[in-house]
C-alpha positions in Angstrom: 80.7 125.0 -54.0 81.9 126.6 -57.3 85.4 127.4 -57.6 87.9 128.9 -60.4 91.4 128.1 -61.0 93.8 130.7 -62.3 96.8 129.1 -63.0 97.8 130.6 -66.5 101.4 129.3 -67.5 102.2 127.5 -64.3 103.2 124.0 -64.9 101.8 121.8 -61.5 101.3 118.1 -60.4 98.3 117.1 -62.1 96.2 115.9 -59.5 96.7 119.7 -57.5 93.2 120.9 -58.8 91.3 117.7 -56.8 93.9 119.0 -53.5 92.5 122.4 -53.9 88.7 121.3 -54.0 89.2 119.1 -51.6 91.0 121.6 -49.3 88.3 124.2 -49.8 85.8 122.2 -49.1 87.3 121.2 -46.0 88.0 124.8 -44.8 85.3 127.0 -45.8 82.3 124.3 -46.3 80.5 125.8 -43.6 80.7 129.4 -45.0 78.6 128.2 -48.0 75.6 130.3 -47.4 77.6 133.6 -47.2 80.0 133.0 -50.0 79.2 134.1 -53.6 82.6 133.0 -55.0 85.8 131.6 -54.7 88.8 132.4 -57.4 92.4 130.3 -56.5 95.5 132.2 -58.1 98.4 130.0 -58.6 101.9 131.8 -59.6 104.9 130.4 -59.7 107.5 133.3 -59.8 111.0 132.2 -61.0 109.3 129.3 -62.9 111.3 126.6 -63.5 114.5 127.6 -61.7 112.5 126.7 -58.4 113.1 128.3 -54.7 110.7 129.5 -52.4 108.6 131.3 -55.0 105.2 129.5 -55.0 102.1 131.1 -54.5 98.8 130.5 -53.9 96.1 133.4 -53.5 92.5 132.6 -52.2 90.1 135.5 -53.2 86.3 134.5 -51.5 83.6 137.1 -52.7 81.0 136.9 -49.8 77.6 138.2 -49.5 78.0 139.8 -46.1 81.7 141.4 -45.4 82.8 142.5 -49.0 86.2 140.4 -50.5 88.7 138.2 -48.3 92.2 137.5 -49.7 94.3 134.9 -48.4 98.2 134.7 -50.0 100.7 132.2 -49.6 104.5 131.7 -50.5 105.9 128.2 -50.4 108.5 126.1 -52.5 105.8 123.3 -52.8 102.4 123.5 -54.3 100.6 121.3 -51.8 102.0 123.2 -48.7 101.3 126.6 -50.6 97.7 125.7 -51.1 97.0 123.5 -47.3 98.2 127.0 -45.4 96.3 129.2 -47.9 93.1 127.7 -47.1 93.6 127.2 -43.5 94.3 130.7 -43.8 91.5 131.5 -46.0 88.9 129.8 -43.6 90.4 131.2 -40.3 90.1 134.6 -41.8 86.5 134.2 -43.1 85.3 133.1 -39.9 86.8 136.1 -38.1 85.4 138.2 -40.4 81.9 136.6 -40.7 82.3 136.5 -36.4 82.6 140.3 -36.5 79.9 141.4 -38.6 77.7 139.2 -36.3 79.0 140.9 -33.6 79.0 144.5 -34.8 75.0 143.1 -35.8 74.6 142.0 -32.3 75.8 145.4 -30.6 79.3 144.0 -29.4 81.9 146.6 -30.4 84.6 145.8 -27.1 86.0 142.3 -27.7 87.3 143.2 -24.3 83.7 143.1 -22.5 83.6 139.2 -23.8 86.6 138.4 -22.3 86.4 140.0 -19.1 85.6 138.3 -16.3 83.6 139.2 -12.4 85.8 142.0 -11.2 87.1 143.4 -14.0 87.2 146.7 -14.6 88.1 148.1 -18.1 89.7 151.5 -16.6 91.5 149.5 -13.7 91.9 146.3 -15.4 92.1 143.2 -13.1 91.0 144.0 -9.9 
């Protein structure tokens, strides 16, 4: 998977780039044949006078359902970065889930849930 770090100015542990890969690997591995690329935007906003002001933005260009954006605000880098992808994976797979299902025919979410008696005007019944 090729990634890019954007992290212009932000001073970070040294060893966070190796956290991200391994992190993205971890979440959206399985996504490989859909995504065309991955950018990671690190910003720190008050910069050295610390507070809950880092972020980490996931931006995955995929070949199927256009641009997912995954943002996160933490006071620590690592924790920024594991709920960013966690996010970024959760959301990809959603996304990638509904244009299989819009491919497939299935536009009620509600027809996949229902079960024998259920009636969508009634509902349980």
């Amino acid at each position: 998977m090729i990634w890019h770090l954007k992290d212009k100015g932000v001073r970070r542990p040294k060893d966070l780039p190796e956290h991200i890969e391994r992190r993205l690997r971890f979440a959206v591995s399985r996504f490989g044949d859909h995504i065309q690329k991955v950018i990671v935007f690190l910003l720190d906003r008050n910069g050295p006078r610390g507070g809950i002001d880092k972020v980490c933005r996931i931006l995955v260009k995929t070949r199927d359902c256009g641009v997912v954006l995954a943002t996160v605000i933490d006071s620590e880098w690592t924790v920024a970065v594991d709920r960013a992808t966690t996010r970024i994976g959760h959301t990809l797979g959603r996304q990638l889930d509904r244009r299989v299902d819009r491919q497939r025919g299935r536009h009620a979410p509600a027809a996949r849930l229902a079960g024998p008696g259920f009636s969508p005007m009634l509902g349980a019944g």
